[in-house]
Structure formats: structure tokens, C-alpha cells
N, C-alpha and C positions, 0 to 999 in steps of 0.2 A: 787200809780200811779194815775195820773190824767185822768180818761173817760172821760172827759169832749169831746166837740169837737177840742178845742184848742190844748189839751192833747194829744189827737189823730194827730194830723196834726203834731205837734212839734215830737213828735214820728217817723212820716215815714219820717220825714227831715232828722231825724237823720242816719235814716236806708238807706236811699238814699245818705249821704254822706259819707258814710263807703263802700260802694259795690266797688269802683274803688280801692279805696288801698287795696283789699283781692284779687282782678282781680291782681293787678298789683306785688303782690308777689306771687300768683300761674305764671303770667306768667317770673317771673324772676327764677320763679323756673325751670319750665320745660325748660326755654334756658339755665340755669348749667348745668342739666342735660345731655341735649342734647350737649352742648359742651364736658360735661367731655366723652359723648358715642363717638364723634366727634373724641376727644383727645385720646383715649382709642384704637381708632380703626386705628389711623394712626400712633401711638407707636406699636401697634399689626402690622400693615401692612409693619411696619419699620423692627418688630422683624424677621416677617414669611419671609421677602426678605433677611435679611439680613442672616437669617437663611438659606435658599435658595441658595443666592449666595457662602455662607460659604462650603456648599454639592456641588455645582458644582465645587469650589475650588480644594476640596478635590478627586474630579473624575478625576481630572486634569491629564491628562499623564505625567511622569516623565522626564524630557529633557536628554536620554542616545545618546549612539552610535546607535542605532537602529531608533531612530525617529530625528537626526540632521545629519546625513551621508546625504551627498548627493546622489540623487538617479540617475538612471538614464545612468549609468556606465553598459557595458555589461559584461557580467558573464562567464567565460569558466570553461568546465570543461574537467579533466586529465586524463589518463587509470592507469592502477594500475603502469606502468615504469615512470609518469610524463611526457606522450605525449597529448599536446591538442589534444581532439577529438571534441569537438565543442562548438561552441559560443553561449549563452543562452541570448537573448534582445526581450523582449516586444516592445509593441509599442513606449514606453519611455524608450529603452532599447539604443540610440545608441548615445551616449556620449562620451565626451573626454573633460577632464577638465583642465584648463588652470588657471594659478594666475591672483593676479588681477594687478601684471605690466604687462600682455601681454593682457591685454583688454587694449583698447584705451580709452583716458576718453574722450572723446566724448559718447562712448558707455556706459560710467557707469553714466555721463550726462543726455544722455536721455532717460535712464530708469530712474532715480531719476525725473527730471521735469517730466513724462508723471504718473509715478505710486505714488511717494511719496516726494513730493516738500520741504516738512518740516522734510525732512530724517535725515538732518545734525543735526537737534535742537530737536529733540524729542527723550524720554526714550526708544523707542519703539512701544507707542501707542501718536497717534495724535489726542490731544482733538479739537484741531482749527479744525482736518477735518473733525471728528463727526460733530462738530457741523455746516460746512457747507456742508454735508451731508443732515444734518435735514432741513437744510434750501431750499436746492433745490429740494427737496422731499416736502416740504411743498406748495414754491414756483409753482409748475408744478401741484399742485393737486395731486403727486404720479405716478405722468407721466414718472417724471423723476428719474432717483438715482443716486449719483453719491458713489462712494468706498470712502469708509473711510477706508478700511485697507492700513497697513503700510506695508512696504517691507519686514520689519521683521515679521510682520503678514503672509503676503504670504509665507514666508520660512515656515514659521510653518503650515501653511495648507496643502501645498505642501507634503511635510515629516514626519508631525506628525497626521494630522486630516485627513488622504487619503480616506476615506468615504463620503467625505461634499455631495460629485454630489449626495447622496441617501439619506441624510438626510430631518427629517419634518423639520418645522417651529418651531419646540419647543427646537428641536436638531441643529437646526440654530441659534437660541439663544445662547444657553447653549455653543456650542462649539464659539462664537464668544468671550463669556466673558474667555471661559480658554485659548483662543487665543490672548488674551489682557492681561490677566494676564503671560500667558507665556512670550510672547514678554518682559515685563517688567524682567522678571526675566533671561531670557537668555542676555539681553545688560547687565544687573548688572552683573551675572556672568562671561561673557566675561571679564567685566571691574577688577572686583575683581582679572581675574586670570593675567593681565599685558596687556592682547590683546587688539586690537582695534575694540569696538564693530561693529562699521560702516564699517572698512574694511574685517572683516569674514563675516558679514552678506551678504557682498555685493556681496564677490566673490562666496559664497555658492547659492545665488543668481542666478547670471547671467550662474553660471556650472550648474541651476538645471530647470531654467523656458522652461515651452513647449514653444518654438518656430514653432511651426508647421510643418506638414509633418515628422512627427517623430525624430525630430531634437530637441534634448533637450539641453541645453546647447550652449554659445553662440560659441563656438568654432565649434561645428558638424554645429549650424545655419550656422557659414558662409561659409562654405566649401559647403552646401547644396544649399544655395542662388547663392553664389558671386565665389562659390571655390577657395578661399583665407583662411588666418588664420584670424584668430581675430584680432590681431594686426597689420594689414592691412586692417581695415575697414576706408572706406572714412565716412565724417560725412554723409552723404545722407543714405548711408547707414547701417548708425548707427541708423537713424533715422525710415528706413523700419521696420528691427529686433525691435526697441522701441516699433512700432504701433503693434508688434503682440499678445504677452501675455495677453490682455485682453481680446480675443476670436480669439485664432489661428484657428480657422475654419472660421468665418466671414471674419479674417485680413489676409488671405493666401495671401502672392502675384505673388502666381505663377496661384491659381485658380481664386482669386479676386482680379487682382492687381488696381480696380479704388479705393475699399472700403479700400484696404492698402492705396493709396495715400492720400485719406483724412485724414484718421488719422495720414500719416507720417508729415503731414503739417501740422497739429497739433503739433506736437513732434516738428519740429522745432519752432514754434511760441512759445510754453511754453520755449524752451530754450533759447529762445531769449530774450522772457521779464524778465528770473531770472537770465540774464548775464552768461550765460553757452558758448553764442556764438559771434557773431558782425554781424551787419548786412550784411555787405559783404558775411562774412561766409553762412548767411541764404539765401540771394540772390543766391551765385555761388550753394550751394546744392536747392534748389527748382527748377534750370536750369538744373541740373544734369537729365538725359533720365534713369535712374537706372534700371527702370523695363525692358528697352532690353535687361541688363546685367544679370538680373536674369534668361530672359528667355534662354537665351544663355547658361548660366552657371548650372542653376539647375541640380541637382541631379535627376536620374531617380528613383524612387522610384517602391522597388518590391511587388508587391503583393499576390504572391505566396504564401500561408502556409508551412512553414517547418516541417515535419512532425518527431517529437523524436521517437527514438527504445521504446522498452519494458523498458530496461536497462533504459535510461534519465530519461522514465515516472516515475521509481516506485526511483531514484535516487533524483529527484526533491520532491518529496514525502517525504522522508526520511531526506533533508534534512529541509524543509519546520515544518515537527513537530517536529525535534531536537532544531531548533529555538525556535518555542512558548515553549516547555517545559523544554527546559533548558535556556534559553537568556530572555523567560518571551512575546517574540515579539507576536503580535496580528496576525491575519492572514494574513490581509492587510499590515502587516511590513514584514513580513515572505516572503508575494511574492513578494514584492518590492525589498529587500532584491535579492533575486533569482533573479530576470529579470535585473534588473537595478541596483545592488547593488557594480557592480564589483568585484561577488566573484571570486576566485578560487578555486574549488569543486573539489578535488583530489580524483577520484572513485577510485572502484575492478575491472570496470571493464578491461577484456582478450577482445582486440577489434577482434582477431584469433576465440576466442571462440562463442563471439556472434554473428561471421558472418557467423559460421558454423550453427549454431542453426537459424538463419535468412533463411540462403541458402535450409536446408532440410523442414523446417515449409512453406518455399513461395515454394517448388516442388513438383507439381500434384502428379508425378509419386508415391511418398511417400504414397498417399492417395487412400483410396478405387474407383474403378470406378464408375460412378454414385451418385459423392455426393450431398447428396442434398442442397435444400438452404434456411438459416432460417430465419425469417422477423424481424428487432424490427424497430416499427413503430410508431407514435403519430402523434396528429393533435388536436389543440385547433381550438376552434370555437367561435363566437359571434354570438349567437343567436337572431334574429329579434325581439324577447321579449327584449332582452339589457340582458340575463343573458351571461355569457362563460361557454363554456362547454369540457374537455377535452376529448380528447377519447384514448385508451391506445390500443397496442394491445393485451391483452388479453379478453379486450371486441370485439375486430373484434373475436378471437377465440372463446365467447361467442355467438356472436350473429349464425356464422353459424353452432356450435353446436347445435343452438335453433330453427334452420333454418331445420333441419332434418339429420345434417350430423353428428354424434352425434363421430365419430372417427377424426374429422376434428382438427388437429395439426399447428405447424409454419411451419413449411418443406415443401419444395417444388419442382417441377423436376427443376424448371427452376425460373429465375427473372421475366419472360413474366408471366408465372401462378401465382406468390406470388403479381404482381402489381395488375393483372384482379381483385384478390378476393379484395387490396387495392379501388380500384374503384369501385366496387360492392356495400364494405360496405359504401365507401363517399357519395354513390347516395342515402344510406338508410337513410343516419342521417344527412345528410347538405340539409336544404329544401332553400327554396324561399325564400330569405331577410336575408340568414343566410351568415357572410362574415368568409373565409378561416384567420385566423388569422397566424398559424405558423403547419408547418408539418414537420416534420424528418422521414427521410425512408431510410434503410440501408439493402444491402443485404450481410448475412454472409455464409459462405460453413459450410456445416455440414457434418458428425460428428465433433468436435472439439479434439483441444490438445492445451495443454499448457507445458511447460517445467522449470526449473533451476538447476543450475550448481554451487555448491558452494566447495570451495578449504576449505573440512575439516577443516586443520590444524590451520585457521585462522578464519570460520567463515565468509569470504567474498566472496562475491555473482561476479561470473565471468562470469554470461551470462545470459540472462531470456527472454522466448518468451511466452508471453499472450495470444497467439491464433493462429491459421494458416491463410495462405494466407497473402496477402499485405495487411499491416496495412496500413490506411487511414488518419489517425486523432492523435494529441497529448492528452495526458492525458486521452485515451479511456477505455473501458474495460480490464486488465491486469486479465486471470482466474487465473495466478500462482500465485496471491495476493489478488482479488477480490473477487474469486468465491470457497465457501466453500463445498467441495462435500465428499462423504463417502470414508474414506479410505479402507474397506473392511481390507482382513487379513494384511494388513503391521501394523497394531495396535497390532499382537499379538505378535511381537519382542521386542514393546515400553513400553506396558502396564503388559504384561506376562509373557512372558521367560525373559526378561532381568530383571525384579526384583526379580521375581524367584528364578536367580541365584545369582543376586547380596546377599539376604538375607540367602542365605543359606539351601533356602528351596530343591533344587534338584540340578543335574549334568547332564551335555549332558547325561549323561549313564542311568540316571534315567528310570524306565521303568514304561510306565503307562498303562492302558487297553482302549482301542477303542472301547464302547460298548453302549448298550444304555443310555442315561442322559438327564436328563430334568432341566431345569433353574427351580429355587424356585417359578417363578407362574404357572409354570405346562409344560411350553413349551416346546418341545423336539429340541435338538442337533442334526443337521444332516450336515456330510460333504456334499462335492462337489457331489461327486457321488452318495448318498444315502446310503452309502452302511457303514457297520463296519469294523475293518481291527486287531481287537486282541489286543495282547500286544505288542508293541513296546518302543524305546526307546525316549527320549525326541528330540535327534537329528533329528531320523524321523520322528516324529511330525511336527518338523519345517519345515523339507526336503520337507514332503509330504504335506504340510499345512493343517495339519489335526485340527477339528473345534472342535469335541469332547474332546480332550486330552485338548484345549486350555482353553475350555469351565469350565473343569474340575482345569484346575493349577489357573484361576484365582477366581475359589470360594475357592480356598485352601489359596491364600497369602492374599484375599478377594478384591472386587475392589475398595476400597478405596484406597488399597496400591497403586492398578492399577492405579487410575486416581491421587494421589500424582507425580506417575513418568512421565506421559504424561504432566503435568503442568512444573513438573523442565525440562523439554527437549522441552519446549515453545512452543506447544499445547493451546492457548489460546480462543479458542472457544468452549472449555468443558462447559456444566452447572454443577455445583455441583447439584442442587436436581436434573436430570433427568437422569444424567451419570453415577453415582454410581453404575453401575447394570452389569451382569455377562456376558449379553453383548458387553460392552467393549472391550472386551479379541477377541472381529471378527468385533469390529469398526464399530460398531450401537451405533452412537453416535447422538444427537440432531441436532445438526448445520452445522456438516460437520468439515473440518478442508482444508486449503490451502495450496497448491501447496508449496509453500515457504516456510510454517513451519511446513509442513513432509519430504521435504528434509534436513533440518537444524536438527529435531530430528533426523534422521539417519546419519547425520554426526556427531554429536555427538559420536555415536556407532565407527561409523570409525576414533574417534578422539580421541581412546581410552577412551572412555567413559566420555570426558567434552566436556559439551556444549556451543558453541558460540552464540549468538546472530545475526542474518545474517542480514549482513550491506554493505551498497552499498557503502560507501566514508571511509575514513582514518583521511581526515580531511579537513576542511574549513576556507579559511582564507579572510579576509577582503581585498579591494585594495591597504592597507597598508602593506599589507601582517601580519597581527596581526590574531593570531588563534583564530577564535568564534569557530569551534566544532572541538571534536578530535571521533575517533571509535576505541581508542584501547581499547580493551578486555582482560581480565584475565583468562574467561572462567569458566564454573561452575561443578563441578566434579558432575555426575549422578553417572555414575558405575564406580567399581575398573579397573583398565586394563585388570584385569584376566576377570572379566566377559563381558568385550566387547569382547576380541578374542576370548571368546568361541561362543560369537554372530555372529564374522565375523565367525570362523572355520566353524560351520555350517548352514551360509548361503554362502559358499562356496560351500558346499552340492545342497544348493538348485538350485546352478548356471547347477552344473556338470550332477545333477541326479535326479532332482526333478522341482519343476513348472516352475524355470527360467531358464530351458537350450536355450530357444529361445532367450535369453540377453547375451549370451558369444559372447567374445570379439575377431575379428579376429586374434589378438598377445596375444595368450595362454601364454607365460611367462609375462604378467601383471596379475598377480592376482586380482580377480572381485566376488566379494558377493553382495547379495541382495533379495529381498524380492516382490513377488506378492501380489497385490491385484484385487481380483473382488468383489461386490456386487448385490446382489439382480436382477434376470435378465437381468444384463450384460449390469448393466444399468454409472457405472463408472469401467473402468479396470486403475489399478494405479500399478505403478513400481517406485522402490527404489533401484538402486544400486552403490556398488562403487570400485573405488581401494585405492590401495596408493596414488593417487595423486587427483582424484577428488569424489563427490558424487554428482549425479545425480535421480532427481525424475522427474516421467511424467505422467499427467492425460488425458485420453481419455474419448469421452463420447459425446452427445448430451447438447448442452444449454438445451432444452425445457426438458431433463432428460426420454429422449424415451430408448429404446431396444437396443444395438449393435446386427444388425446380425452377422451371421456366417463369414462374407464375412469383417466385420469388426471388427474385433476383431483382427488381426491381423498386423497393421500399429502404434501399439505401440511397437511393435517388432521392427519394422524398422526402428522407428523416432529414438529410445533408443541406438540404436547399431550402427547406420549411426553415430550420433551426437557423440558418446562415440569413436568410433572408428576413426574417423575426429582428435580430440582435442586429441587421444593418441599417435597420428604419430611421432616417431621420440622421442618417452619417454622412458627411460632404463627400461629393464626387472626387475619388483619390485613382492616381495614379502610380503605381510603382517607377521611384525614382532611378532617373539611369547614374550611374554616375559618375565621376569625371575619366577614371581610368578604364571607360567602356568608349569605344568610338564605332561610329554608323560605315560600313562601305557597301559599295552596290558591288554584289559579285554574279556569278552565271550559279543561277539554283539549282543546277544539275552537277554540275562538277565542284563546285565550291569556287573557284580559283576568281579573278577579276572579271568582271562579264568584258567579251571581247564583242565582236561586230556576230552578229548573228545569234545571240544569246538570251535565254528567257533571263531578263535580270531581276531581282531580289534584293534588299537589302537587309544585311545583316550584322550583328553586332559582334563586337572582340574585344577582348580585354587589349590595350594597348602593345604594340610590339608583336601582336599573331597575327595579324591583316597578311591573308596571300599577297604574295607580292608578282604571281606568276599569272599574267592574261591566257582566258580560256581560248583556244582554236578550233573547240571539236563543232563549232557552232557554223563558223565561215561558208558561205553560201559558194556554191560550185560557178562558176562565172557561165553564162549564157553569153555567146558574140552574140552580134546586133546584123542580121542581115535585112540589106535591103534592093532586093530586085526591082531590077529596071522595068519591069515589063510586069502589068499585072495582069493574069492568066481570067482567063473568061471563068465570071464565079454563076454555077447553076443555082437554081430556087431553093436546090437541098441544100448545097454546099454553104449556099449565105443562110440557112436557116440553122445550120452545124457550127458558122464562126459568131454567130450572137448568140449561141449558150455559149460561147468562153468569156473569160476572164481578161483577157489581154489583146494585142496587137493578131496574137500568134496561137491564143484560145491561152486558157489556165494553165496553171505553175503546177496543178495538182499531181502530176505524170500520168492521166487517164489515157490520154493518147486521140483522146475522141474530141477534137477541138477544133477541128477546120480544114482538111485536104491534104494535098500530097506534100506540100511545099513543111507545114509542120513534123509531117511526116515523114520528110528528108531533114528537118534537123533533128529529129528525136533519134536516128538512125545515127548521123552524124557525131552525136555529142553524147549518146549513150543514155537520153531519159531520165530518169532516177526521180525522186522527192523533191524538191528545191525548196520546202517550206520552212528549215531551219528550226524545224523540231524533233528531236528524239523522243520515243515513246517510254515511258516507264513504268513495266509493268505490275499490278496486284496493288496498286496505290487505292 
């Protein structure tokens, strides 16, 4: 290497002319790189969208009869003979749908030029309009927007995406692309199946858009406007009905008819320029005075809320989740469906039956004097902070608990007192700057009742009353479906004796002992009365509803058997881990059970032992009259026949001579069984009964779940036997049938066994093959010898005034001992005395 100086200089020349080409392939490198990151991440960004779009694809609603039925159509529904009983229409409920030759093409004119100009020529989706969409959105700053949906888009929002008005901006997206994609796919299949896509869509169309003021469909529009048909519409007013669907509240032209006219003169100008009209045609209609005619003609629109029975509410219910869970429909199809669908909903119900149950549930008289009145109450607030705040009323019932009144309940003498304490508590908690947002306040009579009525033999539900007093409101509180509350003893027919018998474990005759018993964690069994009562038979156990014998059968068949059989007799609100307990057997159960499916379990019992599932319709058909649901039933076998009539025979018992003699029926030749229930403090009193022809259940009791007094505890009696006796009027004298595999024997009512010689005898009934077969002895009378002396003893004035108060040769059998002189005397001594009447006493009966 040369040091020189020379050396050195030629040196850094060299080094100085290299630096640029090592710069200039680092920076050719870093821009590969950065392009392939570039290229990488918009193949990535291509993947994850298109990946994306592929999943919103696939979310996509499926185009059935449930999301392309025109909606809109009102619904009626039928009693169980096929008599309309009333008409079912939402706000978009009142419809009448016309083809598309009785629309005028004027009218189908200019809804295409005002909503979708390129209708004729497009698959469905219109990319010209996207994109001058974008463009006048760009144009305005975003001022402006104009729709790019297609008409065939609107069908599909309308009928298929009926949620859009609550959707975000992400779900505004999402449903615009399956709305584009549908649209494409509903004209193909139209086309595929021979139809014309433009003419279904169109007339599906014009039957289905809000026209305003509750006029959906252009048929109801013009009869609402113009009161004419559709196919008497002038072009003017073709041109009105055009300007509405784009905000029938903005474009009303009855409330707004200047912001109607601008946009109808709209409607004509676009018809005009895409040769729909002539100009003369557009001249004589802009001359046209329309809007006097509207005002002349409209429809008066009602505002009144119609208020459905018990029946409707819980009928619209039933049929509403038969839809989603068998037809697949989402909720929002389900009720579109119901209000607008033009079903016809063929009910159970007896409109006789549930006027009668209406008529005694709204009559005072029925009800205790002094009822009180219960509050349910709410009120959201916005608090001056900007937080909201709700308030319920169980926090009013807190706060004046907290306030020193430490018994302070819902109940109230009056609506005057139950409002004060409302006011009271608003003054505590709504301060300075805090605004009232929304309050509901309702006042209900207390104690409550609820009731239903279902025709055994079918399972169909012919009457049902949610509550007393005048119902107010549709789809309100219903308790005999709602409101889950303690059965008390009617559980011990469902869960105990009737498995009991069914398994073979015992016989009405069966005799058990009434004594002390305590549940497995230590607790003790006590009837009604406190009290024990011996041995008796299993009949009068039932008879008597007695708790210890009940308490006892169900740890003997154990209570899982118990709660198997309340589940097959549809019981659905058991818990398996908290129900399983011995319990059960006196209906201490977690959650309660409803009005509806404990009287559906005891028809079962009256239906010879299969249970139906209690259903409020038969069937539901489409405006085609094509069957979307049917409700016939097969029924599920619980018990044999034999063991239901031994269930009805002796709560036939219970009606005559035991806790339900206050539920007998004024026409003694209808046969009537059934079953009490009370709980805990007399805090739910419940009745179960029935005949041959109907079963009836009824719950009494406090909403807020207080005390029944004395004074009330008694108008379950009346509601049960008014309503029973009402619906029985004029029904032949029926019998409950025995039948064949029930046989009659005479046994000893005390022991069960065959009545032997000295026995109080009974007859009573067995399912085939149970009949005791062992004769009673505890009855056998103690044998008396027969003496007879030879010589009869000098009788004094007293002595024969002592043998004619007896009963016998030798004075009475009673053992008093006071019956006639020495000679009885010496055989009572002899033979040891005792009772000789051949009766056992039993006691607490």
C-alpha cells in the first residue's frame, strides 16, 4: 500500500466513490421491502374483507314464507265453533292487498321514477345509483344523501331486516350488504321459477309500503286518502301516495299536506322526464286542488287502545313461540306475523265461558269488603350530573322502611294514600336540575285471584282470568301464567298418592298411622291443626289432607319418584337439586308452579290419567289459508285409568266430607272432585277441581305475598263455585265413569282388610289384582255364655225399675254395669266386663 501522500488522497477518492452505490442499494432495498409490506398488507386487507364479507354472507337470512309474505294484512282470530271473535292489526296492521292489474300504472309509474328509476334494467341492486349516491354525498360535503336502495331492496328491509330503525352503524353496514346480496338472489330465483321478477316484486311492493296514518298498502292508502279503490286513482293522486314512503310522517298529507306537495311535484317532474307522462298529463295534474279531496275524504283515524282478554293475551303468546320454535321465525317475524300477517288463529276458546269468568273476576260483590290497593310503580330520572337513575318500587318500599316504618308494605286503604307516599318519595330523590324522564303508576285491588278452565278431554284451555277487576292494558300481567306461587297440599294427589298407587305401592284402603315424624334433617311434620289423628286409611288422609301420612308415603316411593311424576304432568318449574326433598309431598317447592300448569296437571287426573299439554289454538293458517301450526295432541299416559279413579273416587271424598265441601256444585247430579290447597300463613289458598266435563284451578292471595285474613280466605269459595256453576247450566247429569279394571269390595273401614263379623263395613274400590285378600279380626265380638238360673230371685220395686232401663235380658251391652242386680253383677265380675259394641273409637276425625 502506498503511504505516501499521493497514496493516501487516491485512497479516500476511491472511498468517496463507492459510498453512493452502497446508499443506493440499501435504499433500493428498503423500498422492496416496504412494497412487498405494501403488497402484503393489501392482499391481507383483500383476504380479511373478503373473509368478512364471505361471514356476513353466510348470516344472511334465508328468503322463506316468513320474511317475503307480505305483511301488513290483519289477523283474526276464531272460538273453538269457527266464530270470528276479533281482529288482530298493529299499527301496520290494516291492509287489503290488490294485484298488480288493479293498481293503475300511473301508480306503479311513480313509485319506480320517485324510488327506483333504473328498476326495469337492474338485477336487483343498482350500481349507477350507488354510485351516484356517493357522488352527491361527496358533492354536499355529506350534507346531502340520496338512497341507493332498489325497490327490491325495500321489499327486503321491509319483510326481512324489520329491526333496521335500532340498528348501529356497523349493523347498518352489514345488513345493507345481505340486502344486496338478497335482492340479487330473490330476481334470480323468481326468474329461475318462470315469474316475472319486476312484476312480484312490484305488486309485493306497493301491498306492503307504509303509506301513512296506518295505511299500509296502496289499496287501504286510497280508500284512507281519496276513498276510492286503487284502480281509481287519478294521476295527481298517484303522484300524492308516490311522495309518501320516503317519510310518511314528514310526507302525511293530511297533517303536512305543503311538504306532501313539494315532493308530489317532484313525482310528477321525474315522470315526466323518463316519459312515464306528457306534458299535458303533468300540467292538468299540478292544476289538480287534490289536497281538498283528501281533506274531505280521509279516513278518521282511531286512537283508542284496544284492550285483549286474558284469553288473546296468553293465545298471542302461544302462538308467537310455536312460530320461532317450530317455523324457525325470529321474534320480529313472529309478531309481524301475528299483527299484519293475515293469519287466521282458530282458538279453544268457549266465548260463554270466559265471559262468565270475566263477569265474576270484574264483581265487587265477589270480593272481600275493604280491599286494599297495591302500587307498582317506576320512574327513571336524569340526573343534573348527566348520570340516569331508575327507581323501582321496592326501593320506595325501602326507603320508608328506612324512614322508621319498618312494617310499611304496597297496600294501601285507598289510591289517595298509595299516590301521597308516591310523592313523598319523588320529593326525596328528584332534587334541582334533575329532569323527570318516564313514570308508570298503576293502581291494582288487592287480595288477588286468578283463574283457568281447561276441557280435560282435549287439553284446551276455554277461559283464563289473570287477575281481578278491569283489565286495562294488552299483554299485561296474566298470574295464571306469570306468576309462579306455592301449591300447598294439591301436590300431594300429583307427587304422592297418585304414584303410590300407580306403582303399586298401597290402596285407598291402605291404612297408615298419623303420629309423630320428622323429615331426614330433623324437622318435624305437623298437620293443619297441630294435632295427631291415629291410624287411618289412605282415603282419609286424602279426605282429611292430612300432612303426616303424606309426609310419610312420599319418603316410602322416595321423592325422586315424586318429582319424575310432577315433570311428566308438566310441572316445569321444579329444580332438580332443590326439589328432590320430602317436602314435595305438601308442595314446598323452590319456584312455585302456575296457575295453568296445575290445573293442566289435574286434568290429566280427570282424563284418566293422560296428560295434554294446555293449548290455546288448534291451528293457524296463513292468508292462503295454507296450515303454518296445528295443536293436536296424542296425550301422554301418567297413570293407568284404575289409578286415576281411585284419585277422582276419593277426592270425591274430599268434596262431600272433607276440606272441599265449600266447592260443591249447586246440581248434586254433576259429579265434582278436587283438592285444597293452603300454605304457610295463609299466605296462597289454591283449589283444584273438576267434573266430567271441565277442570277448573284458582289462586288467591296477595301480589306483595302478605297474610290472607279471616275475612279473606273465603271468596275463593265463591269465585270457584259462581264460575263452575255459571258454565254448568243446562249440562246433563254426569257421572264419573268407573272402569272396567276398577272392581267394588266391602272391606272393614278401619283396617282396610275384608270386613270380617263384627266390622263397620265400607265399600271400596281397587284397581284389579290389589283387593285385600286377608279378613279383618280386630272387630270379633268377645263371646257372652248364656246363663240361665233356675230360680228367679225376689225382684224389689227398685230392682225392676233398674232391669227396664236395660237394653237386654241381663240390662245393656254398653259395660255401665248399672242394669239390674247382683245376678249381672256376678257375670260382669265373672267375665271381666269391657265394651261389647264392636266399635273402635278414632280419634281427631
Amino acid at each position: 500500500m502506498d503511504l505516501g501522500k499521493a497514496g493516501v488522497i487516491a485512497e479516500g477518492e476511491a472511498l468517496e466513490s463507492s459510498a453512493p452505490r452502497v446508499g443506493y442499494r440499501v435504499v433500493v432495498v428498503l423500498l422492496r421491502a416496504l412494497l412487498i409490506a405494501f403488497l402484503s398488507f393489501i392482499i391481507l386487507g383483500i383476504c380479511m374483507a373478503a373473509g368478512a364479507y364471505r361471514g356476513i354472507i353466510d348470516d344472511t337470512p334465508e328468503i322463506s314464507d316468513a320474511n317475503i309474505m307480505p305483511m301488513g294484512f290483519a289477523s283474526f282470530i276464531y272460538d273453538k265453533d269457527g266464530n270470528e271473535v276479533r281482529k288482530l292489526n298493529s299499527v301496520n296492521g290494516n291492509r287489503v292487498s290488490v294485484s298488480l292489474d288493479d293498481i293503475p300504472l300511473n301508480m306503479q309509474h311513480a313509485i319506480v321514477a320517485i324510488e327506483d328509476s333504473r328498476f326495469y334494467e337492474h338485477n336487483g341492486v343498482d350500481p349507477h345509483g350507488m354510485i351516484r349516491a356517493v357522488i352527491v354525498a361527496l358533492s354536499s360535503g355529506f350534507s346531502r344523501s340520496e338512497g341507493a336502495s332498489t325497490i327490491t331492496q325495500q321489499l327486503l328491509k321491509n319483510n326481512v331486516f324489520t329491526d333496521w330503525m335500532t340498528e348501529t352503524k356497523i349493523q347498518r353496514i352489514e345488513r345493507k350488504i345481505q340486502e344486496q346480496y338478497l335482492a340479487v338472489e330473490l330476481e334470480k330465483s323468481l326468474r329461475e321459477a318462470g315469474e316475472d321478477p319486476k312484476a312480484v316484486i312490484l305488486e309485493n311492493y306497493l301491498n306492503t309500503v307504509n303509506f301513512g296514518n296506518g295505511a299500509y298498502g296502496v289499496q287501504t292508502a286510497a280508500q284512507t286518502y281519496f276513498g276510492k279503490n286503487a284502480k281509481d286513482l287519478t294521476l295527481s293522486e298517484c303522484a300524492v301516495l308516490a311522495a309518501i314512503p320516503q317519510n310518511p310522517s314528514q310526507f302525511n298529507p293530511i297533517l303536512y299536506p305543503e311538504e306532501n306537495a313539494s315532493r308530489m311535484h317532484t313525482v310528477l317532474e321525474y315522470m315526466l322526464e323518463q316519459n312515464y307522462i306528457t306534458q299535458d298529463e303533468y300540467d292538468e295534474a299540478m292544476s289538480d286542488n287534490v289536497y281538498d279531496r283528501i281533506k274531505e275524504n280521509s279516513a278518521s283515524v282511531s286512537t283508542e287502545e284496544e284492550v285483549y282478554s286474558y284469553f288473546v293475551d296468553e293465545l298471542i303468546s302461544q302462538v308467537k313461540q310455536d312460530l320461532m320454535a317450530q317455523k324457525g321465525y325470529t321474534e320480529a317475524q313472529a309478531n309481524s306475523a301475528i299483527y299484519s300477517g293475515g293469519l287466521k288463529i282458530y282458538s279453544t276458546e268457549d266465548p260463554e265461558v270466559q265471559s262468565v269468568m270475566e263477569d265474576e273476576f270484574t264483581n265487587p260483590d265477589n270480593f272481600p269488603e275493604g280491599s286494599e290497593v297495591g302500587l307498582d310503580w317506576a320512574l327513571t330520572v336524569d340526573k343534573a350530573d348527566g348520570s340516569r337513575v331508575n327507581y323501582s318500587r321496592e326501593m320506595l318500599q325501602t326507603y320508608f322502611q328506612e324512614q322508621g316504618d319498618e312494617n310499611f308494605d304496597l297496600n294501601f286503604s285507598s289510591q289517595e294514600e298509595a299516590q301521597s307516599y308516591v310523592d313523598q318519595y319523588k320529593a326525596a330523590v328528584v332534587g334541582e336540575g334533575d329532569t323527570i324522564v318516564a313514570e308508570r303508576i298503576s293502581f291494582v285491588p288487592e287480595p288477588q285471584a286468578c283463574m283457568t278452565v281447561i276441557d280435560q278431554s282435549t287439553g284446551e284451555v276455554r277461559g283464563i282470568v289473570g287477575g281481578r277487576g278491569e283489565k286495562t292494558g294488552s299483554l299485561t300481567l296474566d298470574r295464571a301464567t306469570d306468576s309462579e306461587r306455592q301449591p300447598g297440599s294439591t301436590f300431594k294427589i300429583l307427587s304422592t298418592y297418585g304414584p303410590a298407587l300407580e306403582r303399586g305401592e298401597i290402596t285407598l284402603a291402605t291404612t297408615e298411622t298419623d303420629d309423630q315424624f320428622n323429615y331426614s334433617d330433623g324437622q318435624e311434620v305437623k298437620n293443619a291443626d297441630n294435632t295427631h289423628h291415629g291410624t287411618m286409611t289412605v282415603r282419609k288422609a286424602i279426605e282429611t289432607s292430612n300432612n303426616v301420612i303424606a309426609a310419610k308415603l312420599i319418603t316410602q316411593i322416595t321423592p325422586e319418584v315424586g318429582y319424575d311424576y310432577l315433570t311428566r304432568l308438566g310441572i316445569t318449574t321444579l329444580d332438580s337439586d332443590k326439589d328432590t326433598t320430602q317436602s314435595l309431598a305438601l308442595g314446598g317447592i323452590t319456584n312455585g308452579v302456575s296457575n295453568l300448569e296445575l290445573t293442566a296437571a289435574y286434568a290429566a287426573v280427570a282424563n284418566k290419567g293422560v296428560y295434554n299439554k294446555p293449548v290455546f289454538y288448534t291451528k293457524v293458517t296463513d292468508r292462503s289459508g295454507n296450515v303454518l301450526l296445528e295443536s293436536a295432541s296424542s296425550g301422554t299416559k301418567v297413570f293407568k285409568e284404575s289409578t286415576a279413579y281411585l284419585l277422582t273416587s276419593a277426592m270425591e271424598d274430599v268434596m262431600k266430607s272433607g276440606t272441599g265441601t265449600q266447592f260443591q256444585l249447586d246440581d248434586s247430579s254433576i259429579a265434582v272432585a278436587g283438592k285444597t290447597g293452603t300454605t304457610d300463613s295463609y299466605k296462597d289458598l289454591v283449589f283444584v277441581g273438576y267434573t266430567p266435563y271441565y277442570t277448573c284451578g284458582i289462586w288467591t292471595g296477595y301480589d306483595t305475598n302478605e297474610e290472607l285474613s279471616e275475612n279473606e280466605r273465603q271468596y275463593i269459595n265463591t269465585l270457584w263455585t259462581n264460575v263452575m256453576n255459571r258454565i254448568h247450566e243446562g249440562k246433563a247429569a254426569k257421572n264419573f265413569s268407573v272402569p272396567d279394571s276398577v272392581e267394588e269390595v266391602s272391606i272393614c273401614s278401619q283396617s282396610g282388610l275384608l270386613a270380617g263379623t263384627g266390622c263397620p263395613v265400607t265399600t271400596e274400590y281397587f284397581a284389579e289384582g290389589t283387593a285385600p285378600t286377608t279378613v279383618c279380626t280386630q272387630h270379633i265380638p268377645t263371646p257372652v255364655p248364656t246363663v240361665a238360673p233356675t230360680v228367679t230371685p225376689e225382684v224389689t220395686q227398685e230392682a225392676s225399675e233398674g232391669a227396664d232401663a236395660g237394653t237386654g235380658t241381663y240390662g245393656g251391652t254398653d259395660g255401665t254395669g248399672d242394669t239390674g242386680g247382683n245376678i249381672w253383677q256376678t257375670i260382669q265380675n265373672l267375665f271381666g266386663g269391657g265394651d261389647t259394641s264392636g266399635t273402635d273409637t278414632e280419634t281427631g276425625q
